[in-house]
C-alpha positions in Angstrom: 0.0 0.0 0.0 1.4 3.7 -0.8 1.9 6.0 1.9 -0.6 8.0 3.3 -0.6 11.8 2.0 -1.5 13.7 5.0 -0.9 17.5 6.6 -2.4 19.2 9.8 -3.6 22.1 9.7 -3.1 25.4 12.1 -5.8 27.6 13.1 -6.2 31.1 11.1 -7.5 34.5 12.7 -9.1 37.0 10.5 -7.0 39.5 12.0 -3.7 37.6 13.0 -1.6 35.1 11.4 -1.5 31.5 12.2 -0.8 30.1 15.3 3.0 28.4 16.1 3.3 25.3 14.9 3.3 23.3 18.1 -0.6 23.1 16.9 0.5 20.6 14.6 1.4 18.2 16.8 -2.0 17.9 18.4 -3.3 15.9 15.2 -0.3 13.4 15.4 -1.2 12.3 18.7 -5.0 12.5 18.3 -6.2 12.7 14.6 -3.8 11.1 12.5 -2.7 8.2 15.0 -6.6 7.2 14.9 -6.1 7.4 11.3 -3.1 5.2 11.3 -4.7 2.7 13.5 -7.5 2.3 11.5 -5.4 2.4 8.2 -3.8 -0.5 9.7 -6.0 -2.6 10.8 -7.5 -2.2 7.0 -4.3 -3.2 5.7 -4.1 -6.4 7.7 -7.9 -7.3 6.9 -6.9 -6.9 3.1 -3.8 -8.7 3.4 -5.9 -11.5 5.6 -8.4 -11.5 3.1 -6.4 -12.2 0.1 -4.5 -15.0 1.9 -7.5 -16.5 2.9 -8.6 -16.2 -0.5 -6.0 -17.3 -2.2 -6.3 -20.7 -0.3 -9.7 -21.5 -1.6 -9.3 -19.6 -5.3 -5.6 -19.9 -5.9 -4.5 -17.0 -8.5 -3.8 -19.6 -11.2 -7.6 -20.8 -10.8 -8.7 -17.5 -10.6 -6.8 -16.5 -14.0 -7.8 -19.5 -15.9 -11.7 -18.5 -15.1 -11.0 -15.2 -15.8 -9.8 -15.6 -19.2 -12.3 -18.6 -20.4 -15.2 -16.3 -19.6 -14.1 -13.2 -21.1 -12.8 -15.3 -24.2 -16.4 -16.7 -24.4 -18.7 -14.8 -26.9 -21.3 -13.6 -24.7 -25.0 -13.7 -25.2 -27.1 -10.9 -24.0 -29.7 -13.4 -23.5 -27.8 -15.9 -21.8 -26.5 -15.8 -18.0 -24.3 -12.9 -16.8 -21.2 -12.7 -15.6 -21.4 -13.6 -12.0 -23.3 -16.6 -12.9 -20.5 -17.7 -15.7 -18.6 -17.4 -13.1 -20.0 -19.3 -10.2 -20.6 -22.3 -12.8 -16.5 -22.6 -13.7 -16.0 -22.1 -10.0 -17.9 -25.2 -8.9 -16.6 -27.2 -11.9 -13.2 -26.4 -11.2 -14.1 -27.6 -7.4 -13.5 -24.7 -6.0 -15.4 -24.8 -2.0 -17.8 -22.2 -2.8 -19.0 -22.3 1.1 -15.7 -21.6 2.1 -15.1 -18.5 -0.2 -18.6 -17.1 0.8 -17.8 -17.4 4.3 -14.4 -15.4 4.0 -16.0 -12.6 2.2 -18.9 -12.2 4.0 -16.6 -12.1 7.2 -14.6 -10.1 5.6 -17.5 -7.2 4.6 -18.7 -7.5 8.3 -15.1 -6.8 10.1 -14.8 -3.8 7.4 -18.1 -2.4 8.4 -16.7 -2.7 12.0 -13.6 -0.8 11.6 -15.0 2.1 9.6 -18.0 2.9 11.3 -18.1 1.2 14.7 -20.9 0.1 17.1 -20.7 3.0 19.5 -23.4 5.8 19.6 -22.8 9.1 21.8 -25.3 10.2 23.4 -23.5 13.7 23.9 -26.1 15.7 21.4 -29.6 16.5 20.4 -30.9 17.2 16.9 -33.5 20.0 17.3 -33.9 20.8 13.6 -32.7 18.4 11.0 -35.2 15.3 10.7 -36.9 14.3 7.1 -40.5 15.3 8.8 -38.2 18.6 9.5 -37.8 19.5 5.8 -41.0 21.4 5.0 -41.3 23.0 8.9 -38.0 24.4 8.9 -38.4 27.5 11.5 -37.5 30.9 10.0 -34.1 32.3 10.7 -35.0 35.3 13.2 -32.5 37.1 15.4 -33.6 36.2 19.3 -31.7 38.6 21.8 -30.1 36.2 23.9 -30.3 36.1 28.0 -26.7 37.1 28.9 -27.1 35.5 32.1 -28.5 31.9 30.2 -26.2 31.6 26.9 -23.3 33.5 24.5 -24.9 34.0 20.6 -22.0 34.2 17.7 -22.8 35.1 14.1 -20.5 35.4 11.3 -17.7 36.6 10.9 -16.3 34.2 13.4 -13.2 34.6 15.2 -11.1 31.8 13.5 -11.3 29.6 11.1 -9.9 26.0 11.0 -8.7 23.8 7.9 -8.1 21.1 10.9 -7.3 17.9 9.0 -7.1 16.1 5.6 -5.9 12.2 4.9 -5.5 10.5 1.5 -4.8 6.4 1.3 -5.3 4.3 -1.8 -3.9 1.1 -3.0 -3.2 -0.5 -6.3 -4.7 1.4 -9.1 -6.7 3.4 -6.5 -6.4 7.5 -6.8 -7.7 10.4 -4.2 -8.1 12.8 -7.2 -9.5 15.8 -5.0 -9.4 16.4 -1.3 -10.1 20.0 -1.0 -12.2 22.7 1.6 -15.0 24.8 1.6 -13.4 27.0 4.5 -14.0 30.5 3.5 -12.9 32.1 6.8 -16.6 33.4 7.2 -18.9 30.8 8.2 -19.2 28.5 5.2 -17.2 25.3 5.5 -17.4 21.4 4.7 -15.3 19.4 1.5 -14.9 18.0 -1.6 -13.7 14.4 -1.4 -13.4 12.7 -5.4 -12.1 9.2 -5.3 -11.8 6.3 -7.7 -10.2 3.2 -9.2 -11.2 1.7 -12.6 -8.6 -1.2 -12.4 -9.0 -2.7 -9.0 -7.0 -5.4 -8.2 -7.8 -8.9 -6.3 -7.8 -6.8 -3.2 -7.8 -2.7 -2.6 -8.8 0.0 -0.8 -9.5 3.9 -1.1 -9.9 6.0 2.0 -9.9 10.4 2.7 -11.0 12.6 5.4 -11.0 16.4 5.7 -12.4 18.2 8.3 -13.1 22.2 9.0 -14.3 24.5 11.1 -14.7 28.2 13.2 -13.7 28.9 16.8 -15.2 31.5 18.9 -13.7 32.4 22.8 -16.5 32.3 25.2 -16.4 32.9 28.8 -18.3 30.3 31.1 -21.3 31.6 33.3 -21.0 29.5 36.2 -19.6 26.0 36.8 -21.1 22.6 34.5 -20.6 21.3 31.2 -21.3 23.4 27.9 -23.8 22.8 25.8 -23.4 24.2 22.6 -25.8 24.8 19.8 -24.9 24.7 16.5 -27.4 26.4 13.6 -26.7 25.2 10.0 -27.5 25.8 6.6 -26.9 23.1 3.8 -25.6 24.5 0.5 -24.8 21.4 -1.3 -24.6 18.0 0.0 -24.0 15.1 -2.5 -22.6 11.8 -1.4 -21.8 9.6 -5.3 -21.3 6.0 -5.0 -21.0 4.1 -8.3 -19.3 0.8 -9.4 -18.6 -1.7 -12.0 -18.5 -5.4 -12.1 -14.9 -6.2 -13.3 -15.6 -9.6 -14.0 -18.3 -12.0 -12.2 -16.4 -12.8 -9.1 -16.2 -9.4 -7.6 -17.8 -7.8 -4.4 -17.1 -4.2 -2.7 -18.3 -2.1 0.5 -18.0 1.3 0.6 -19.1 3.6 2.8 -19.5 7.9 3.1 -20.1 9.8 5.8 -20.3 13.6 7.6 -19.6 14.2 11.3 -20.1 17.2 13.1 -17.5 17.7 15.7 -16.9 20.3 18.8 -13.9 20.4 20.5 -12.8 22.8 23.9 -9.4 24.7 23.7 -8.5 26.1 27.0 -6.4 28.5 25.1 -5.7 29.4 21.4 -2.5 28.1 21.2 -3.1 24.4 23.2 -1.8 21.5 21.4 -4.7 18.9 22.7 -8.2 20.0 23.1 -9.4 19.5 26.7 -12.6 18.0 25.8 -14.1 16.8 22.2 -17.4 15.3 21.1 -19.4 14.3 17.7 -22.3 14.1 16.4 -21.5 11.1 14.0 -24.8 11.0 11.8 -24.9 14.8 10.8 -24.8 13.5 7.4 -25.7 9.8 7.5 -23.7 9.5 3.8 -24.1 6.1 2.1 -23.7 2.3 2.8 -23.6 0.3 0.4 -22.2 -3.3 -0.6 -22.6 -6.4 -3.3 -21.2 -7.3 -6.3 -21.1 -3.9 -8.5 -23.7 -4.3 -10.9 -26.1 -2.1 -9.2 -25.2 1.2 -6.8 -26.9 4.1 -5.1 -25.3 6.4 -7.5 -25.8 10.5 -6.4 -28.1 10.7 -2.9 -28.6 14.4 -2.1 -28.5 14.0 1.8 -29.4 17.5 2.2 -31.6 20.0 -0.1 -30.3 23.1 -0.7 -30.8 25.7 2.2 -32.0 22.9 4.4 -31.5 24.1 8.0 -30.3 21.7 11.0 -29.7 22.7 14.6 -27.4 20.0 16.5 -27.1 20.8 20.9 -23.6 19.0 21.6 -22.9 18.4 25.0 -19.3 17.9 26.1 -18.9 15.2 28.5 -16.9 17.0 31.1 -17.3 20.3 33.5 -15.8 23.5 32.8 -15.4 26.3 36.0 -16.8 29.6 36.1 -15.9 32.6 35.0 -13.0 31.0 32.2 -11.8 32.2 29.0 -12.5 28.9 26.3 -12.2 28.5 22.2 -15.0 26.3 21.0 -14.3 24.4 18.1 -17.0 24.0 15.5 -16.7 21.9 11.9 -17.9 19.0 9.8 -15.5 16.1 9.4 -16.1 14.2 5.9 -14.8 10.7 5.6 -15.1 8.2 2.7 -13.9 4.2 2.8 -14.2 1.4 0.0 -13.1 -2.0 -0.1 -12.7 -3.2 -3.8 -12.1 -6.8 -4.4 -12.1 -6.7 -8.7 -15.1 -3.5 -8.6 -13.8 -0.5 -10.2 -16.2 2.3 -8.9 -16.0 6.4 -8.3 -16.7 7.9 -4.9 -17.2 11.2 -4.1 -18.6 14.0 -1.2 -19.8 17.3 -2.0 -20.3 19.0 1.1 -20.5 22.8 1.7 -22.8 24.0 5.0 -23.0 27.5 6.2 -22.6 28.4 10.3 -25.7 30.6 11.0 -25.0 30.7 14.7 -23.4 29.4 17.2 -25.0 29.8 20.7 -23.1 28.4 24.1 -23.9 28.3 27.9 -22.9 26.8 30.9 -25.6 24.4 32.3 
């Protein structure tokens, strides 16, 4: 597998420049070493899984099917592919049962890695369901209760380009990993993967994340809760794929997080305190053998509103000076074994308002 591109990013100020780099080191300890454990453990599972396969459907076997099939004149009335396939498969002897088995466990850990089992219970959509979509409240100014919660609107105070990761293998390319951040209040990404020459095994993976910060000043002792308003400009998940030949399977997976994070200071290196909300944009999930695909889901219309409360999971005293960390994280994954497919995120939101109190 090639090595990963990858950069962390330092915090800008409208008004200042960046930060010094000892910000940088924050996303070695935190963001990229989850990346690289989970980059790893990918690694072994495709490595495992072409061992494994390789057992049952030795590369020889797999070559020899391979070429009598595609050598065949093919009848567009006749059977497909897959089913070509499956017949010189059992003819050659190969254990079918076996080969199902490793693939299906192989499908199941990769679901495991990428999106975990855990759900946090550390926010609250308010605005943002699909019966939400035609009641969307209007977007009012409310004087805020100085002695309840802090309201922010654009411009904010900084703006983050936090984090980006490429990996691919084989044939596999990241063609675009780039932000929305404007240094206003619009962020989110554009993520544009693909491989059209997978090999026996492969895998495509990127993540960028963005956001604003905004110093606020705790009203008595308790956790925050911070509420974040949102406007959806574009937001396009793509999944499609192709069937290289008939013995092929895939799993790919999108998704958009929305993430706050507690600085005690501008300049700290680790956040004191960082939660998710990991369905913001629930993205797409999708497996099987390539001939059929979601294609483009629009996972949010255009000017769609959402309002997320995140809660962080620890206290914070009175009466001290904190940067709140606001931004969408994008993240797509896809396990190819022989499925050439494109994959792609198209994410832009607007920050309306942030609003944070001590409760």
């Amino acid at each position: 597998m090639r090595t990963a591109d990858h950069s962390e990013r330092t915090k800008t100020d409208r008004n200042s420049s960046a930060v010094p780099d000892g910000l940088r080191a924050a996303y070695k300890r935190h963001q990229k070493d989850e990346w690289r454990t989970t980059i790893r453990r990918l690694e072994a599972l495709r490595q495992s899984f072409a061992e494994q396969r390789r057992e049952v459907l030795s590369p020889k076997m797999r070559d020899r099917i391979v070429s009598t099939i595609k050598s065949e004149r093919q009848d567009p009335r006749g059977p497909g592919l897959r089913y070509q396939s499956l017949v010189a498969a059992r003819d050659a002897e190969v254990d079918l049962a076996a080969l199902r088995k490793i693939h299906d466990r192989a499908h199941l850990e990769f679901r495991d890695i990428v999106r975990g089992t855990a759900t946090s219970p550390l926010h609250e959509v308010l605005v943002g369901h699909v019966y939400d979509v035609f009641k969307q409240p209007p977007l009012v100014f409310t004087k805020p209760d100085p002695d309840k919660e802090t309201l922010f609107y654009p411009p904010f105070h900084g703006s983050w380009d936090r984090f980006e990761q490429n990996q691919a293998s084989g044939d596999g390319a990241i063609a675009e990993n780039s932000s929305y951040l404007d240094g206003w209040a619009r962020m989110g990404s554009k993520l544009v993967a693909r491989n059209h020459d997978a090999s026996d095994v492969d895998l495509l993976c990127a993540y960028r994340e963005s956001g604003y910060l905004v110093e606020f000043k705790t009203l008595r002792t308790g956790i925050l809760q911070v509420k974040a308003d949102l406007s959806a400009l574009v937001c396009r998940h793509h999944i499609s794929t192709e069937d290289e030949w008939g013995w092929s399977d895939f799993h790919a997976i999108t998704r958009g997080r929305l993430v706050m994070a507690v600085f005690w200071n501008w300049e700290d290196v680790d956040p004191a305190n960082e939660v998710s909300h990991q369905w913001f944009v629930s993205g797409l999930d999708c497996s099987g053998d390539g001939e059929s695909f979601p294609g483009t889901s629009v996972q949010a219309f255009p000017g769609e509103r959402r309002i997320i409360n995140l809660f962080t999971d620890m206290a914070f005293p009175a009466g001290r000076k904190l940067w709140i960390y606001v931004g969408v994280s994008d993240r797509i994954w896809a396990f190819l074994n022989d499925v050439s497919i494109d994959i792609s995120i198209d994410s832009a939101w607007l920050l309306n308002s942030l609003a944070i109190r001590s409760i």
